[in-house]
C-alpha positions, -999 to +999 in steps of 0.1 A: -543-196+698-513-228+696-481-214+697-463-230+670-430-240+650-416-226+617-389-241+599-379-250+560-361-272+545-338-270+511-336-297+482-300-311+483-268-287+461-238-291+459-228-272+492-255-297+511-253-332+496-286-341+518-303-313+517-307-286+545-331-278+576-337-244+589-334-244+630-369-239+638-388-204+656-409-212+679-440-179+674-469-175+692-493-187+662-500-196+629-501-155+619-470-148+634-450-175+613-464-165+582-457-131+585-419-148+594-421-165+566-434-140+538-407-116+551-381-142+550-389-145+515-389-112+505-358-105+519-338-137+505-349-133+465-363-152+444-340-181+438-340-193+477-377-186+477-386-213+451-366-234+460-375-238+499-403-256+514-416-239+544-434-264+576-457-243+603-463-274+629-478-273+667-454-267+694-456-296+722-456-269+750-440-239+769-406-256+773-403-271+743-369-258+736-372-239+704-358-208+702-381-182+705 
């Protein structure tokens, strides 16, 4: 298994004019960041749920400087 990268990203408001980007997690796989991500979801309601658009990409390697 890839280890891999999970961030999301929010549609512009009026607190951030041009949008907003998560800092990425760098997780050991795919599994991992969607657990992450459903519990992240759970926990910040519904409104910031529909409104963020979750990315699960490859990580380049062991030091790729993501926090893990």
């Amino acid at each position: 298994m890839n280890r891999v990268h999970l961030f999301y990203k929010e549609p512009p408001s009026i607190a951030h004019l041009n949008g907003w980007r998560s800092s990425p997690h760098c997780l050991e796989d795919r599994t991992a960041a969607e657990r992450l991500r459903d519990a992240t979801n759970l926990l910040s309601g519904r409104s910031a749920t529909a409104r963020r658009t979750w990315h699960i990409v490859d990580c380049p390697g062991d030091d790729c400087g993501v926090r893990r």
